[in-house]
C-alpha positions in Angstrom: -227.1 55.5 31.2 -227.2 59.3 33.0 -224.9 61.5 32.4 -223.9 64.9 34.1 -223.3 68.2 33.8 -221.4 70.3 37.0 -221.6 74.0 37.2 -218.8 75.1 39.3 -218.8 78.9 40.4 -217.6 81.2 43.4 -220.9 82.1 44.5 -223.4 80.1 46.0 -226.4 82.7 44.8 -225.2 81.7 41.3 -225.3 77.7 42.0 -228.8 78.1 43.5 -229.6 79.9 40.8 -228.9 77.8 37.8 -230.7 75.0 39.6 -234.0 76.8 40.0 -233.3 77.8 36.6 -232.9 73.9 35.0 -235.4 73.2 37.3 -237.9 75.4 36.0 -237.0 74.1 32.7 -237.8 70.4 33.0 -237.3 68.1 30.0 -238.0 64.3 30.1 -234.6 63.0 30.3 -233.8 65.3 33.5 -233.0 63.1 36.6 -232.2 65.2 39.4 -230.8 68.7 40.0 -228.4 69.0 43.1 -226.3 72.0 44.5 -224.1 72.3 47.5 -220.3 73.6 48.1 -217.7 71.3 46.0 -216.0 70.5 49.5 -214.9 66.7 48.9 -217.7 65.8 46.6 -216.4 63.1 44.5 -218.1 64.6 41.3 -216.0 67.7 41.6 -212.1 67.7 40.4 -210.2 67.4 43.4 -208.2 70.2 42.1 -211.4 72.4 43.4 -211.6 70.9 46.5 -211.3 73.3 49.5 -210.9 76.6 46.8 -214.5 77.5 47.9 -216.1 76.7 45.1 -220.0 75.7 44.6 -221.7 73.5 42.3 -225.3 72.8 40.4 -225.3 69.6 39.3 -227.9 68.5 36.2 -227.9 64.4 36.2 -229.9 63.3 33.0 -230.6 60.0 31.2 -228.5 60.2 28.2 -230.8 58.1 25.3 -228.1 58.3 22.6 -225.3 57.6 25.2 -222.8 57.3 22.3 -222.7 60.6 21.4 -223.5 62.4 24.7 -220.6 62.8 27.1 -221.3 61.1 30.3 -219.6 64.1 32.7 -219.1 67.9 31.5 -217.7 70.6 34.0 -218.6 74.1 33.6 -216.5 76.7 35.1 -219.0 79.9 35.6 
């Protein structure tokens, strides 16, 4: 099971950023690292939708999936 964590800011410098940054910091249960502007994206809150907000998403494989939340939004 993955789970993810979003990193929603107003800059786009910071959500490129924080996505070197994970990346440079790979673990073995790190799936993918994405970043964009939260537009329609279904992972965002629509509440964010169209309030120019960007994101860094960090999908990883979640090995004790009972205790790990499987979506956490950070507001940065």
């Amino acid at each position: 099971m993955s789970s993810y964590k979003i990193y929603l800011t107003k800059s786009s410098e910071v959500a490129h950023l924080l996505a070197r940054a994970r990346g440079e910091f790979k673990t073995e249960d790190l799936i993918g690292v994405s970043v964009g502007a939260a537009g329609n994206d279904a992972k965002i809150p629509a509440i964010y939708h169209g309030q120019r907000y960007f994101y860094c998403a960090v999908e990883y494989e979640s090995k004790d999936y009972i205790d790990a939340p499987a979506y956490e939004l950070i507001i940065c």
